[in-house]
LUMMI-448134 format. One record per residue (C-alpha): residue number from 0; x, y, z. Coordinates in pm, whole numbers, plus 50000, padded with zeros to 5 digits. Layout:
REM residues N
<NUM,<X,Y,Z>>
...
This chain:
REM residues 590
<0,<47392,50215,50596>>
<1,<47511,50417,50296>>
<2,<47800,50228,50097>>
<3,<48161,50391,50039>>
<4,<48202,50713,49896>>
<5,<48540,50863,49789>>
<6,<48639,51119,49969>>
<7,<48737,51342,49689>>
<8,<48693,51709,49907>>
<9,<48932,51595,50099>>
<10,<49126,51401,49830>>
<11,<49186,51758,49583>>
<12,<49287,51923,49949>>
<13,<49595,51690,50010>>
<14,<49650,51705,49618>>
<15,<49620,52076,49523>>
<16,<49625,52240,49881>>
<17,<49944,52087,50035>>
<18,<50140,51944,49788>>
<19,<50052,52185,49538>>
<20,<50061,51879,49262>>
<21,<49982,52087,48966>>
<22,<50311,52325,49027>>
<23,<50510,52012,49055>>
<24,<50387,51835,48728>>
<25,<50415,52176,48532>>
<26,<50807,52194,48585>>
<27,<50870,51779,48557>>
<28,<50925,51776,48114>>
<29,<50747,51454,48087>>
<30,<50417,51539,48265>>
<31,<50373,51926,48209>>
<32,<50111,51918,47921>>
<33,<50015,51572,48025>>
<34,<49802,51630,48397>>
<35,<49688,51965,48554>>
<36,<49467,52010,48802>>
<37,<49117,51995,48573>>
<38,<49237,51668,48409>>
<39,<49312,51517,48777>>
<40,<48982,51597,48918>>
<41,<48804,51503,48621>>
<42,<48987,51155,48700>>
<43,<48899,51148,49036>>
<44,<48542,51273,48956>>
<45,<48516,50962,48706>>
<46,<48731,50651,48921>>
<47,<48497,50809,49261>>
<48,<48193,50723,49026>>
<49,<48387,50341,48911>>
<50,<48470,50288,49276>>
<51,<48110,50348,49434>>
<52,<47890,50246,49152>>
<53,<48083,49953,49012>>
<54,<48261,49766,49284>>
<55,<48129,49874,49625>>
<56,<47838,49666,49525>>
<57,<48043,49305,49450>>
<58,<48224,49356,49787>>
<59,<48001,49180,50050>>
<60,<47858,48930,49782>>
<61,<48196,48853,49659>>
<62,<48306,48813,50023>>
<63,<48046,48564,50075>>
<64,<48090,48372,49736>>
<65,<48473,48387,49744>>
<66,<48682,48234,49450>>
<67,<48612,47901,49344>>
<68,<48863,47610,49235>>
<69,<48720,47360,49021>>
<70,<48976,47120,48860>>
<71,<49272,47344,48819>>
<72,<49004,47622,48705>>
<73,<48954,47915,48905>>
<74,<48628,48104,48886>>
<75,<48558,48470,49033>>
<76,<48262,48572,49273>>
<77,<47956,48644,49033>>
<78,<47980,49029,48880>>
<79,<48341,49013,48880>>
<80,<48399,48968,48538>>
<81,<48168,49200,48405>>
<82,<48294,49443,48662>>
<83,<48628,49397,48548>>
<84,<48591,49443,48164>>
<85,<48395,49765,48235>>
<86,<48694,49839,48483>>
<87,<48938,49731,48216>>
<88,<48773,49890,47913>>
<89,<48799,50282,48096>>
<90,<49215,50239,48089>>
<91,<49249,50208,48462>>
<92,<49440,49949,48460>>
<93,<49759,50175,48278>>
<94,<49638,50469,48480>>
<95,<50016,50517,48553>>
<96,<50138,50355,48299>>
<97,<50428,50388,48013>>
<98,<50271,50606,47741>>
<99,<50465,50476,47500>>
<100,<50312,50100,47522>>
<101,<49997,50224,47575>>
<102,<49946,50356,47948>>
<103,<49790,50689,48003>>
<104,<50116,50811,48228>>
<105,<49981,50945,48517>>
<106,<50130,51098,48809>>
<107,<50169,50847,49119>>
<108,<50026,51141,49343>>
<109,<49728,51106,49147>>
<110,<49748,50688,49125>>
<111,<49743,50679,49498>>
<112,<49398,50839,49530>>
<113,<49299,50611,49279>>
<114,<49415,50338,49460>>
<115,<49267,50432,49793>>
<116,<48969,50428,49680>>
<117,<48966,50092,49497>>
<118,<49083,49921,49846>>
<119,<48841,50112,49992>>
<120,<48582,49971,49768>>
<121,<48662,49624,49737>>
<122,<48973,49506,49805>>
<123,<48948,49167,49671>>
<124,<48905,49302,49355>>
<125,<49156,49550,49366>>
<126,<49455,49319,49391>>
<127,<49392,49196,49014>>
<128,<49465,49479,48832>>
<129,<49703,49625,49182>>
<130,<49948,49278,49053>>
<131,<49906,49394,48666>>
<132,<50015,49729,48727>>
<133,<50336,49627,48933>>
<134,<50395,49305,48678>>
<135,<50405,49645,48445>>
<136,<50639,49850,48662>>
<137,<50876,49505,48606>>
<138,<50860,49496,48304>>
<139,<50927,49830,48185>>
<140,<51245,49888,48375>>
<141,<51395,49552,48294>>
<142,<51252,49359,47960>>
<143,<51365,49395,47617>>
<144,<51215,49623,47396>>
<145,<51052,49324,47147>>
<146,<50881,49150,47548>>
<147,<50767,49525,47623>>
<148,<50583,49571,47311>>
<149,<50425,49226,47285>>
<150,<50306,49216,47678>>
<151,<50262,49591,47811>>
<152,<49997,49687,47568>>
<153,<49783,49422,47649>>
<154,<49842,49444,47997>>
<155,<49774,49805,48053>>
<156,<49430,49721,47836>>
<157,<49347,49488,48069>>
<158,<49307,49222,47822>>
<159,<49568,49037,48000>>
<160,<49669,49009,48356>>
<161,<50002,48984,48574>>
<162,<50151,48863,48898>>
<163,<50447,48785,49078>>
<164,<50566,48430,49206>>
<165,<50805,48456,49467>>
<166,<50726,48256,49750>>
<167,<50767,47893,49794>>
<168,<50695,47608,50095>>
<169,<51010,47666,50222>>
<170,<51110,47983,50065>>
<171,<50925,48299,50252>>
<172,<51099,48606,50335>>
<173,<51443,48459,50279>>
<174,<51397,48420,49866>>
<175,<51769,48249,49873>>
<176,<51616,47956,49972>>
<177,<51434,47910,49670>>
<178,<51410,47583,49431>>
<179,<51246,47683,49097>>
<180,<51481,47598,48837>>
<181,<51495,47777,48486>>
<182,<51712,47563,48200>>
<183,<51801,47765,47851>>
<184,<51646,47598,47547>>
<185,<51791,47620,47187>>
<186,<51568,47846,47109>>
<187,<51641,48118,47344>>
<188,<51378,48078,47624>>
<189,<51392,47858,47957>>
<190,<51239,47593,48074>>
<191,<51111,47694,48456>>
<192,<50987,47423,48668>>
<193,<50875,47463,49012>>
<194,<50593,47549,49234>>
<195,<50470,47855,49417>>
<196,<50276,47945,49709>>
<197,<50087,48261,49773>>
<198,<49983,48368,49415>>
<199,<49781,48693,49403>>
<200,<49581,48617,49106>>
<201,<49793,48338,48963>>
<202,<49463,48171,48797>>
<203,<49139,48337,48752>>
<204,<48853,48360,48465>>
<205,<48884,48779,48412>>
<206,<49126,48766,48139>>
<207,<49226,48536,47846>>
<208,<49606,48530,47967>>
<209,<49790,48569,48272>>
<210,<50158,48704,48294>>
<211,<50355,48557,48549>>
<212,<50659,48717,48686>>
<213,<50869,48426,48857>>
<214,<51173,48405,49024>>
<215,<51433,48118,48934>>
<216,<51747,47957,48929>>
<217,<51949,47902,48641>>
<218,<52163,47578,48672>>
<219,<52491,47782,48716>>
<220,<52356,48058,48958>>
<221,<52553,48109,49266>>
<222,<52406,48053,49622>>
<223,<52129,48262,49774>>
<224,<51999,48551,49676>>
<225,<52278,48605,49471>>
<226,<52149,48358,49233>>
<227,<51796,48490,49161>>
<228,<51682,48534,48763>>
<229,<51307,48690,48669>>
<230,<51142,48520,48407>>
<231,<50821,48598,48224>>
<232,<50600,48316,48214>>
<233,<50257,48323,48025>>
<234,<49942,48129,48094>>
<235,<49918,48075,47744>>
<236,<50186,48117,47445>>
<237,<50192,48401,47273>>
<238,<50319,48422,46902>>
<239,<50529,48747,46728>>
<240,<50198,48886,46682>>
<241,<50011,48879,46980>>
<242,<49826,48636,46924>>
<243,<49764,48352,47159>>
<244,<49867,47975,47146>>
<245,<49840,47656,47293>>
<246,<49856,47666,47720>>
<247,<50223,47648,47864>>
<248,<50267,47378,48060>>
<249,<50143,47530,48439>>
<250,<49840,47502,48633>>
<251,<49680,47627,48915>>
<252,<49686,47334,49209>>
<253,<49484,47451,49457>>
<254,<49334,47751,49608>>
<255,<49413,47879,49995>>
<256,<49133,47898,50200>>
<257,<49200,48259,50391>>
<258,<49078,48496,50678>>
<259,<48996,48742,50480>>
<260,<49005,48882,50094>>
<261,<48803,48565,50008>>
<262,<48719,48702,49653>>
<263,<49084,48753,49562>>
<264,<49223,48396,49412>>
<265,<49526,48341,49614>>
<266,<49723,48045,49454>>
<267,<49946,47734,49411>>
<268,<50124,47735,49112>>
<269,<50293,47392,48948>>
<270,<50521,47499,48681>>
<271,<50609,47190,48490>>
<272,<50891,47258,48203>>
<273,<50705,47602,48101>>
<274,<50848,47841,47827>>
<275,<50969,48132,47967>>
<276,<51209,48449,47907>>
<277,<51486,48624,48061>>
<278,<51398,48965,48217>>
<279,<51705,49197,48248>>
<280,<52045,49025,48362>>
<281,<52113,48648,48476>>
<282,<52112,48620,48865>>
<283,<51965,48997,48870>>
<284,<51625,48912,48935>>
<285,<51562,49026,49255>>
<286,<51675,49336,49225>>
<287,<51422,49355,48884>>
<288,<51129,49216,49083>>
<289,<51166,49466,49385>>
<290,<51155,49733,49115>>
<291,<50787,49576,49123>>
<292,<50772,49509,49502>>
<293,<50860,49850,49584>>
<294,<50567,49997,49435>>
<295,<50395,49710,49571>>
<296,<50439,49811,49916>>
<297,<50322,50141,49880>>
<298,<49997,49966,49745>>
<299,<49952,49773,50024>>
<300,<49997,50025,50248>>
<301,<49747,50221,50080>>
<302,<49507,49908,50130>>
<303,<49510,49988,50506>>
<304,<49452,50365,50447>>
<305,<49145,50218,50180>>
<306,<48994,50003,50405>>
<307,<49048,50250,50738>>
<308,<48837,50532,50541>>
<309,<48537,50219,50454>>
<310,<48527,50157,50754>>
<311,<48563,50565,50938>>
<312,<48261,50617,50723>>
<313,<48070,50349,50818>>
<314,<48105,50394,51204>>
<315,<48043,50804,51175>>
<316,<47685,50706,51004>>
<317,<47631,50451,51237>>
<318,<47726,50642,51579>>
<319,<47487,50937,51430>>
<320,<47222,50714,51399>>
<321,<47220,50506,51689>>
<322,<47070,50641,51992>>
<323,<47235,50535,52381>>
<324,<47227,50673,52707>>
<325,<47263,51007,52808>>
<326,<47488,51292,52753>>
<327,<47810,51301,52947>>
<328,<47695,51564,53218>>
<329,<47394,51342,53244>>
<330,<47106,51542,53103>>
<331,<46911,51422,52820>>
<332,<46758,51603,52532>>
<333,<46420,51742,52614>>
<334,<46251,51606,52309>>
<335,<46433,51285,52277>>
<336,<46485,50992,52537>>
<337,<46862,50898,52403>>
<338,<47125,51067,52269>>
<339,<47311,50937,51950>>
<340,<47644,50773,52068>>
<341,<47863,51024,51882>>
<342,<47804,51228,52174>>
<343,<48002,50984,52429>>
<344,<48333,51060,52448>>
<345,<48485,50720,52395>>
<346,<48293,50669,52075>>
<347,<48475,51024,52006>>
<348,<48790,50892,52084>>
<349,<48784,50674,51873>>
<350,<48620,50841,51588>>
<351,<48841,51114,51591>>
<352,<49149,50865,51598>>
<353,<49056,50695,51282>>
<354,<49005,51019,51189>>
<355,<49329,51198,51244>>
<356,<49530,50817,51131>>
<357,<49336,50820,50804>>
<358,<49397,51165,50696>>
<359,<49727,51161,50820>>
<360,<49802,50842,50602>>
<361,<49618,51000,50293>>
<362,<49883,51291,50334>>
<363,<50162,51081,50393>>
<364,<50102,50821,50128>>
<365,<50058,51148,49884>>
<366,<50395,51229,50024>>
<367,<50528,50898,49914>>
<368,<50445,50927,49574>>
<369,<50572,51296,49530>>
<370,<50886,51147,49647>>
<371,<50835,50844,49370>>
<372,<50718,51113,49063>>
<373,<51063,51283,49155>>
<374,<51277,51029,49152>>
<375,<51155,50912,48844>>
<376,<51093,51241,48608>>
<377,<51285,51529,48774>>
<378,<51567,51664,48537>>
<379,<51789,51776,48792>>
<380,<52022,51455,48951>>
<381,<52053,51588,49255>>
<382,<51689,51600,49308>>
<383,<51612,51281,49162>>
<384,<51922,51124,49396>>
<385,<51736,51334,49717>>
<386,<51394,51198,49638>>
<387,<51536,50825,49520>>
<388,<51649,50855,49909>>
<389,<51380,50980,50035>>
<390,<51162,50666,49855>>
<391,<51391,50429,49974>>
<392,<51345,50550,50391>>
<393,<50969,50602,50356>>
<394,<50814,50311,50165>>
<395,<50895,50037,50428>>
<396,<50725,50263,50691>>
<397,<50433,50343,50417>>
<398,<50419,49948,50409>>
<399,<50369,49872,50760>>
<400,<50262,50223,50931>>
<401,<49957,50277,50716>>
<402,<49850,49907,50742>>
<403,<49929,49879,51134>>
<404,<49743,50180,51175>>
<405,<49456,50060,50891>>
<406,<49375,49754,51153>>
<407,<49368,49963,51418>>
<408,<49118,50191,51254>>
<409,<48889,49921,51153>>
<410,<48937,49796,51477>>
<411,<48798,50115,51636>>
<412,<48497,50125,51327>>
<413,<48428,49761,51467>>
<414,<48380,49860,51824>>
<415,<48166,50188,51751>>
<416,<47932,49944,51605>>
<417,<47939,49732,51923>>
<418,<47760,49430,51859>>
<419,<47637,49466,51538>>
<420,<48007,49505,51451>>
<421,<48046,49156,51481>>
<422,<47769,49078,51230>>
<423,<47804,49012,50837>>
<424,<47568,49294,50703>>
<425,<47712,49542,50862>>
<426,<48044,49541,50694>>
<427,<48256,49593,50930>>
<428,<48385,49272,51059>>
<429,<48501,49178,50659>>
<430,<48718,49505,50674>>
<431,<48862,49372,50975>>
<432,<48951,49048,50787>>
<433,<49031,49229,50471>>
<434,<49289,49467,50611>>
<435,<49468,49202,50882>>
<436,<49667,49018,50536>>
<437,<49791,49400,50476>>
<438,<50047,49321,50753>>
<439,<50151,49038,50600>>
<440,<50235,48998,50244>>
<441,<50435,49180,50061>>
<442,<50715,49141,50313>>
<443,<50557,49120,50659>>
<444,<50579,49436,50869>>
<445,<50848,49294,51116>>
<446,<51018,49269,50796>>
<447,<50937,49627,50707>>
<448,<51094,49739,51014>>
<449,<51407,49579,50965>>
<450,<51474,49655,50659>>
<451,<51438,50044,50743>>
<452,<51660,50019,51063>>
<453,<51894,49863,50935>>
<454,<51965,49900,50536>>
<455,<51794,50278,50559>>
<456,<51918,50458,50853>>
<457,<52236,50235,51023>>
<458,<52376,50120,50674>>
<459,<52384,50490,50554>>
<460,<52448,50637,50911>>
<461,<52122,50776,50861>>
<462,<52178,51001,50601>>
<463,<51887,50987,50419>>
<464,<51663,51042,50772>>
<465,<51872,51399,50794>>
<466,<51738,51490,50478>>
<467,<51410,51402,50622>>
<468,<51498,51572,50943>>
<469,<51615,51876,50752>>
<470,<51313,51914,50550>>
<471,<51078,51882,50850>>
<472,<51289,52123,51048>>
<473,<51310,52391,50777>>
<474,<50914,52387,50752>>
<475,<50880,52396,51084>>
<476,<51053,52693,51132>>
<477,<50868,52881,50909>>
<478,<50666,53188,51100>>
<479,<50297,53102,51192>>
<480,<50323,52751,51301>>
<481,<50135,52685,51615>>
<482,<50234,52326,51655>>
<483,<50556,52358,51506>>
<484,<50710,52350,51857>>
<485,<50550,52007,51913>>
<486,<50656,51875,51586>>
<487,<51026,51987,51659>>
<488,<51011,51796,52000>>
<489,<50892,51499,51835>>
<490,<51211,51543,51567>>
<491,<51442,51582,51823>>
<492,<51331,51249,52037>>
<493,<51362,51051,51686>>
<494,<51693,51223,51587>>
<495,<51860,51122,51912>>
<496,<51715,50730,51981>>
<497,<51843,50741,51619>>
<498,<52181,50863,51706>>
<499,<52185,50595,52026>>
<500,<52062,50314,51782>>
<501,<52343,50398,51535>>
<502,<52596,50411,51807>>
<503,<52479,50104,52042>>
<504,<52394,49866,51713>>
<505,<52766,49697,51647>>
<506,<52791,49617,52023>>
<507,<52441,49478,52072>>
<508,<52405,49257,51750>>
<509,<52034,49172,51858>>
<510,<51947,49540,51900>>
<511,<51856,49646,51590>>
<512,<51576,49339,51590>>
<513,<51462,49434,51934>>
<514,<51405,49760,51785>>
<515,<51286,49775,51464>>
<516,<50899,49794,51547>>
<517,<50883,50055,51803>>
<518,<51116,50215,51601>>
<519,<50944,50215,51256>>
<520,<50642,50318,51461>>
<521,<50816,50643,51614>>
<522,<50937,50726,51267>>
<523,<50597,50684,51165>>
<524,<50441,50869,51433>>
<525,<50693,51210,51356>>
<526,<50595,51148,50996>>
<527,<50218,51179,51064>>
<528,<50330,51460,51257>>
<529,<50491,51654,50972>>
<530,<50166,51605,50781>>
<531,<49975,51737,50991>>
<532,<50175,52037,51040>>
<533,<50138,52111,50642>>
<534,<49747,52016,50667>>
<535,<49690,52274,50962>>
<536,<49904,52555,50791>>
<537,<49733,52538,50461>>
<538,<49330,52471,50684>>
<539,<49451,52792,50862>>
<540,<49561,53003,50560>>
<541,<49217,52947,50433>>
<542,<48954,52916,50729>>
<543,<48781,53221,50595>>
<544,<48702,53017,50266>>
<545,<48539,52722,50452>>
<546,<48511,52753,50793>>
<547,<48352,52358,50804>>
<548,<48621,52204,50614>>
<549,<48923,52364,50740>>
<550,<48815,52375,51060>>
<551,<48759,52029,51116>>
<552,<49111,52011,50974>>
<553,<49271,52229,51278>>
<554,<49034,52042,51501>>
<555,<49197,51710,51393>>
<556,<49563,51851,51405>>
<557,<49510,51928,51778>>
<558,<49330,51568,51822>>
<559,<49697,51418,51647>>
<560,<49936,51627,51808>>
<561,<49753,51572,52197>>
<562,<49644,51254,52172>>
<563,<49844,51030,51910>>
<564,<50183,51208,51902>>
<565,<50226,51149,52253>>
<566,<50275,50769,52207>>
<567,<50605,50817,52099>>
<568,<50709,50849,52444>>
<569,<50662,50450,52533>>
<570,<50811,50393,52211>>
<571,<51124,50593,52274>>
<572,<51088,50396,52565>>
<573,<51110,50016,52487>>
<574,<51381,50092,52246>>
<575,<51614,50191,52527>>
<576,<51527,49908,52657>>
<577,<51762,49726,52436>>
<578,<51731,49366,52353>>
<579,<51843,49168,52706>>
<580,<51464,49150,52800>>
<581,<51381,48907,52479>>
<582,<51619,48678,52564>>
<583,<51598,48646,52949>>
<584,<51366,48338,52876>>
<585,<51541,48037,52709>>
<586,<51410,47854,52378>>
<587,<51240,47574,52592>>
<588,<51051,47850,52921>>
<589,<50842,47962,52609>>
């Protein structure tokens, strides 16, 4: 079967075509001059060639090898260090990152393509530099100026590499719970001590350092969250110059032994009395380190979009090749015996589902980041405070939509494949694996959908979905919309469970957890929805200039809009529900 290969046709489409990127970075100051449309293709031209050429090939191998821990030294699968320093050495790393320390400041419409197609590619390898760049993000908003120009240079090189250390035995998604202490020296740093589960990265052989971003308690801090502090914490010292010292007292205990990602080093960290330094304000750090985790989730939902277009690719090849029965009114082909299973309509079905998810998501996540380039670069306030908004409502749902639906998808690629889906070579069952921790970390998608029920849309009485709402109803209305009248149905089922959620939630304290889920997933579903709108009006505005590729594109809107919209319905559904039916079971009839 023919390995991953970027979808870049379809990639400039959602970029140029619908989101028109190039008028967008032409009026935002600090990218005009910067990125236009021939410097973001050449990019996409070059990372498709990175992607294919230079890490589909470690994916499988590295899979089977997996990271190895060998007294407190962790060792990558074999390839994965020369991969990386090529990887390294063409500025990927700082793709998007702070010119003036030495990234290339890109656009995060055009880092999420990039992104795709590294977790399409190898995912396992993607989450070393994916840490670096958010250990960046960190770091810029929230270090002093003498940290920033020591550390972000050499991180957006790639000579050195980052993470983030939040989790601990007993400290998961509630972070107040955490024990890591930090005490102040004389000299100005702290001495963090501590241990951490979960470490993306936290020891590996790719670079000479490792920056870790860990969350602490100085001996004064209040209670809970409220007394969180960041600290930077190298691997090794560093002195005024750069230059590297003596190892800080940390090491790498063990390595977890995991489902999936098996190439990725996933870590315990001891941290025994090592030097560290303050990033922004005392008891502030969690609000630093979801500067990181923010963009963070948006990665990890595009490793569910990554891995569902490895593995849509893979199943179309296969279900062209492989010949089975007959055709569905039961004739067979006169010169052939078989028919190949793309034919069948439940292979369709579920084709054409991944299909119409992955796009979808590839618009959506696109969407995302237009939101994030505005909130960070657009001159006027009230459209940076509109798409700040906007950020905030979406990226939980970009989080757990794209990486609920990615397992789905590779679900569906798995079962096209039938039986030789469950086998090793064919690469489908590791995508499975790969894609099921997507749900998981970076705040678990239960999580996710708390966290947009009820600190984005009851908190605010769901302001910032009305500005959704508005925006989806004023391109709806728009003249020439076929399915705009299904979209506007869909809006006006989420606008009014909203309403009932936002009036029902102080009586029913449980409701807004019995809810969350289907609710994230209806909000999801009208998203998709709005996507797909755009998609189809641009594919129909210019079927006479491809008549393959935009029809396919109008072919897939009506696949969405009959056969995936419609789910909303149950959702809609079990939300009015209400929470009574979780708890008619005690504790002890489980």
């Amino acid at each position: 079967m023919a390995g991953y290969q970027a979808p870049l046709r379809d990639m400039r489409f959602v970029l140029h075509e619908v989101f028109a990127a190039e008028r967008l970075w032409s009026r935002l100051p600090a990218l005009a001059g910067t990125v236009d449309a021939a410097t973001a293709d050449a990019i996409l031209e070059e990372a498709a060639k990175v992607t294919g050429e230079l890490l589909t090939p470690l994916n499988r191998s590295g899979d089977e090898q997996g990271a190895r821990w060998e007294a407190g030294v962790v060792h990558t699968p074999d390839g994965f260090r020369e991969a990386y320093a090529t990887y390294s050495g063409g500025g990927w790393v700082g793709l998007a990152g702070n010119p003036a320390y030495g990234g290339l400041g890109m656009p995060k419409m055009l880092a999420v393509q990039f992104e795709e197609m590294l977790y399409a590619a190898n995912a396992s390898f993607t989450l070393y530099s994916a840490l670096t760049s958010g250990c960046c993000l960190a770091l810029d908003a929230h270090a002093d100026e003498a940290l920033k120009r020591l550390y972000l240079p050499r991180l957006y090189s790639g000579e050195w590499a980052g993470t983030m250390c939040l989790t601990e035995a007993q400290a998961g998604s509630d972070l107040g719970l955490l024990r890591t202490r930090a005490e102040p020296q004389a000299d100005g740093s702290y001495a963090i001590s501590g241990s951490k589960i979960f470490i993306t990265g936290g020891e590996h052989d790719l670079t000479e350092n490792i920056v870790h971003l860990v969350l602490a308690r100085l001996p004064d801090a209040p209670p809970s969250s409220r007394g969180i502090s960041l600290f930077l914490v190298p691997k090794r010292l560093v002195g005024p110059d750069g230059s590297l010292g003596p190892h800080n007292a940390l090491s790498c205990g063990a390595l977890e032994h995991k489902m999936g990602i098996k190439a990725s080093a996933t870590c315990v960290m001891n941290f025994d009395g090592a030097t560290g330094y303050l990033i922004g304000e005392p008891n502030k750090g969690l609000a630093a380190m979801f500067t990181m985790m923010n963009y963070e989730r948006l990665s990890i939902g595009i490793q569910g979009l990554g891995c569902a277009e490895a593995s849509y690719q893979s199943a179309v090849a296969y279900a062209r090749e492989r010949r089975q029965g007959r055709t569905p009114d039961g004739a067979r082909r006169a010169e052939q015996a078989t028919v190949p299973i793309i034919a069948h309509a439940d292979v369709r079905r579920m084709l054409l589902t991944m299909k119409a998810l992955t796009e979808g998501g590839r618009a959506f996540s696109t969407y995302v980041a237009q939101q994030l380039d505005l909130a960070k670069y657009a001159n006027d306030t009230d459209k940076r405070r509109r798409a700040q908004a906007l950020a905030a409502l979406l990226t939980p749902v970009a989080k757990a939509f794209l990486t609920d639906t990615g397992l789905e998808s590779c679900v569906h690629g798995q079962q096209v494949f039938g039986g030789h889906g469950y086998i090793r070579e064919w690469g489908q069952e590791q995508l499975v694996r790969d894609v099921r921790i997507a749900q998981i970390y970076e705040g678990t998608n239960g999580i996710q959908a708390h966290d947009l029920l009820e600190r984005k849309v009851v908190a605010d009485g769901g302001a910032a979905l009305r500005l959704f709402a508005e925006e989806i109803r004023a391109f709806a209305d728009r003249p020439g919309n076929p399915r705009a009248g299904e979209l506007l149905q869909a809006l006006e089922r989420l606008e009014s469970v909203s309403a009932w959620l936002l009036e029902r939630a102080a009586q029913e304290p449980a409701l807004i957890g019995a809810a969350a889920v289907d609710y994230l997933h209806l909000l999801g579903y009208v998203a998709y929805a709005y996507m797909w709108l755009r998609m189809a009006d641009t594919a129909q505005n210019r079927l006479a200039d491809d008549d393959a590729f935009y029809g396919a594109k109008l072919a897939t809107a009506q696949f969405y809009f009959a056969k995936l919209l419609p789910r909303i319905a149950s959702l809609e559904a079990a939300i009015r529900a209400g929470s009574r039916p979780l708890y008619e079971l005690t504790d002890e009839q489980f």
